[in-house]
C-alpha positions in Angstrom: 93.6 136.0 93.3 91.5 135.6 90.0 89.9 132.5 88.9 91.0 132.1 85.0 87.5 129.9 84.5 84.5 129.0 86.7 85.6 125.3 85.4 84.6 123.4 88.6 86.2 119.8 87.4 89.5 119.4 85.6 90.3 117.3 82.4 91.7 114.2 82.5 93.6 113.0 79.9 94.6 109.1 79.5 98.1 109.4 76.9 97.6 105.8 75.8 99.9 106.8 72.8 102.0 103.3 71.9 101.4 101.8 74.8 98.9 99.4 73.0 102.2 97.5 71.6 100.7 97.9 67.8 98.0 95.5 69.1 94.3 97.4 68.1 92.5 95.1 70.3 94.5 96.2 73.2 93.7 99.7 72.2 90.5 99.2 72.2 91.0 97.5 75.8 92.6 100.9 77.1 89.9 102.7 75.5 87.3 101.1 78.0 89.6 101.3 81.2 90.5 104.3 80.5 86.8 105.3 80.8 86.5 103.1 83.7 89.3 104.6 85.5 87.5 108.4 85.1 89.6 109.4 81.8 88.0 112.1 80.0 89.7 111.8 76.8 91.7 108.2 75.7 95.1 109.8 73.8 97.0 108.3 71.0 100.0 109.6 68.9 100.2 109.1 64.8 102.9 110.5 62.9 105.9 108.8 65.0 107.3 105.5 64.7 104.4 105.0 61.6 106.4 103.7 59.2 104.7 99.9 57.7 106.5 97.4 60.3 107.0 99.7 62.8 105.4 100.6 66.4 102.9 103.1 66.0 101.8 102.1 62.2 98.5 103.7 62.2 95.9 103.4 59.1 92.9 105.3 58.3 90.6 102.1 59.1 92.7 101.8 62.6 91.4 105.4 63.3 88.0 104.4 62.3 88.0 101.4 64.4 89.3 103.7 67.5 86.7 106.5 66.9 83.9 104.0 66.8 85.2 102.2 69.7 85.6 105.5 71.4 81.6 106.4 70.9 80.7 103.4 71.8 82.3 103.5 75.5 81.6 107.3 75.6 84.5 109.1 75.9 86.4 111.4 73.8 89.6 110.3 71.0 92.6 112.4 70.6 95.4 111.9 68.9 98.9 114.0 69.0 99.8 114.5 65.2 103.7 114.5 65.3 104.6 114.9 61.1 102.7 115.9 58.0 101.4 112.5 56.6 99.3 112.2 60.5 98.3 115.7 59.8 96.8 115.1 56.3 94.9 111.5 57.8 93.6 113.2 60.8 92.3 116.2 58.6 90.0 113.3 56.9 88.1 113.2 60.5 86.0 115.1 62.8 87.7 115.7 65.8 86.8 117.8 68.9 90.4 118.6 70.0 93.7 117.6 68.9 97.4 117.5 70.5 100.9 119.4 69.9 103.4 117.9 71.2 106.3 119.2 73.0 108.7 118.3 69.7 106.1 119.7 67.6 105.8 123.3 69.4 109.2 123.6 69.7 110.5 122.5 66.1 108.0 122.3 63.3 105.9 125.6 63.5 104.5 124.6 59.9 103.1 122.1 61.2 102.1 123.6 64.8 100.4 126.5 62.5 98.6 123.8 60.4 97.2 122.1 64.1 96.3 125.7 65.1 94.5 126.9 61.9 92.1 123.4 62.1 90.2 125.7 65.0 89.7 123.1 66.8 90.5 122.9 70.8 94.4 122.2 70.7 96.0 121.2 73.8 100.1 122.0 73.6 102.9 120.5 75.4 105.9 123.0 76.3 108.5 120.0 77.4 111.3 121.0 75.1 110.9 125.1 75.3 110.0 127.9 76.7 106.8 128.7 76.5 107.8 132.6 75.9 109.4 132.1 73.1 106.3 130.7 71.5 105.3 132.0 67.8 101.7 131.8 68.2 99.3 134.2 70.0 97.2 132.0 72.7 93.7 131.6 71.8 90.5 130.7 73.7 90.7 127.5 72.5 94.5 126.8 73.3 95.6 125.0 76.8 99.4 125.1 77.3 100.2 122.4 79.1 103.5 122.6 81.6 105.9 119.6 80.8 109.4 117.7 81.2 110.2 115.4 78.0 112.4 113.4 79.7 111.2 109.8 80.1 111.0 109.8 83.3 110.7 112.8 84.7 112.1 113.4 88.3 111.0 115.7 90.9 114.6 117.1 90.6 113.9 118.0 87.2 110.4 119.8 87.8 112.3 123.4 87.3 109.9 126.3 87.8 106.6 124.2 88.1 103.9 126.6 88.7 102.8 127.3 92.1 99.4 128.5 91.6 98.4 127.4 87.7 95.2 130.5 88.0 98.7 132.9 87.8 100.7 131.3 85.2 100.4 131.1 81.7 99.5 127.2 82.1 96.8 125.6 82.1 97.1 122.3 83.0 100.2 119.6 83.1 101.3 116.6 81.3 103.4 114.3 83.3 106.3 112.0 82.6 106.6 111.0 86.3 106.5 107.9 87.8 103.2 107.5 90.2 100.5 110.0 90.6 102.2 112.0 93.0 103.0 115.3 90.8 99.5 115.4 89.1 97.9 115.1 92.2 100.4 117.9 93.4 99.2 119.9 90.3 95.7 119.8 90.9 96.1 120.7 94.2 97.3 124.3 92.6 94.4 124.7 90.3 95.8 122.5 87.4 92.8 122.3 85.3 94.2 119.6 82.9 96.4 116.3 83.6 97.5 114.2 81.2 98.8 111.0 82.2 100.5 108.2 80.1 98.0 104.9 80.8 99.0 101.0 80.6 97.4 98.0 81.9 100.4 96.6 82.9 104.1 98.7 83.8 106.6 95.9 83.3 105.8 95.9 79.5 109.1 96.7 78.0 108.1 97.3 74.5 108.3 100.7 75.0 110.1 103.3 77.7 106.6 105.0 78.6 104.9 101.9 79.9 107.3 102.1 83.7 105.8 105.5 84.0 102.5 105.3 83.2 99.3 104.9 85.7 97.4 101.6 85.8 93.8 101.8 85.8 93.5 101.4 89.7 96.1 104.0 90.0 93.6 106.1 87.3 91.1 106.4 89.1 92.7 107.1 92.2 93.8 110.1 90.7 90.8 111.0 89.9 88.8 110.6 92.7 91.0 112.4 94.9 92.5 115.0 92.5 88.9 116.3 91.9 88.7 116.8 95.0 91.9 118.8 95.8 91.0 121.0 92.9 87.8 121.8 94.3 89.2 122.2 97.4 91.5 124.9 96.0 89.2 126.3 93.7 87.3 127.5 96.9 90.7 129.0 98.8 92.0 130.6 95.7 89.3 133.9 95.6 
């Protein structure tokens, strides 16, 4: 078998997204353990639930605020840009990567076009499609994601999961489960991206995701031994 990379650590991605309860100093809390805990990059989502009043009501200074927080702790911002008006307000910035989202690729390809033509690195979600039926040619700069958009996700539902991610057209996987069980399953064959929705505490109720997010401890335990599985496979898989 063929290596796709001579990556040697995979990305971890901390989907914070509204799990800060539209409270920017918790945000900025979840930045910092999300460091802590080994994230690479701290996720958010604008464009959903954003109307004034509402959940995920995001302003250009709130960006600001998370982008400086975000240098200050050292790791990287991204943000999943779910309609137009996000799009346009992101565009302001200078981001490193950005996020599709399983809706996104699999309804709006206006706006998945508009992600794609930024040029930046784009990570995509396939949760609600195939990922053959895609519109878009795959691009050095593109990492398809495998994914179940239902909140949770059950091992029942986990349909055609890859089982050796260096032979499928994924990349990495973004997880709806609850626990750490299926990421560290992933990286075990060769997943070189997890994305994991993050909370400092799971019996929050404001939102769905919080139940089936990691905690911090849970994080890093992830971390810690999912580097080392993919390591360990990366040397078998020759």
């Amino acid at each position: 078998m063929m290596n796709k990379s001579n990556i040697t650590k995979p990305t971890f991605i901390a989907e914070i997204g509204m799990n800060y309860n539209s409270n920017f100093s918790l945000a900025v809390e979840m930045i910092k353990q999300a460091k802590l805990s080994g994230a690479d990059i701290a996720k958010f989502q604008i464009g959903w639930r954003d109307k004034p009043g509402e959940l995920n009501y995001v302003t250009k200074e709130d960006i600001e605020l998370l982008i400086r927080e975000a240098n200050f702790y050292d790791i990287e911002l991204m943000f999943s840009i779910i309609n137009i008006d996000a799009f346009n307000m992101f565009s302001q910035f200078d981001f490193k990567s950005v996020k599709i989202a399983s809706r996104t690729s699999a309804k709006d390809n206006d706006l998945t076009k508009k992600i794609i033509d930024l040029g930046i690195k784009t990570y995509i979600s396939f949760g609600m499609s195939d990922i053959s039926s895609f519109s878009f040619d795959k691009k050095k700069n593109h990492k398809y994601l495998y994914c179940i958009s239902n909140y949770p996700t059950y091992f029942k539902d986990l349909k055609n999961f890859p089982l050796n991610f260096n032979d499928s057209l994924f990349d990495g996987y973004s997880d709806h489960t609850h626990g750490i069980e299926m990421c560290l399953f992933a990286l075990s064959r060769g997943a070189e991206i997890i994305e994991k929705h993050f909370t400092l505490d799971k019996s929050e109720t404001n939102i769905r995701d919080h139940a089936l997010s990691a905690t911090p401890e849970e994080f890093k335990h992830m971390v810690d031994k999912g580097t080392m599985l993919f390591k360990i496979f990366k040397s078998l898989d020759r």
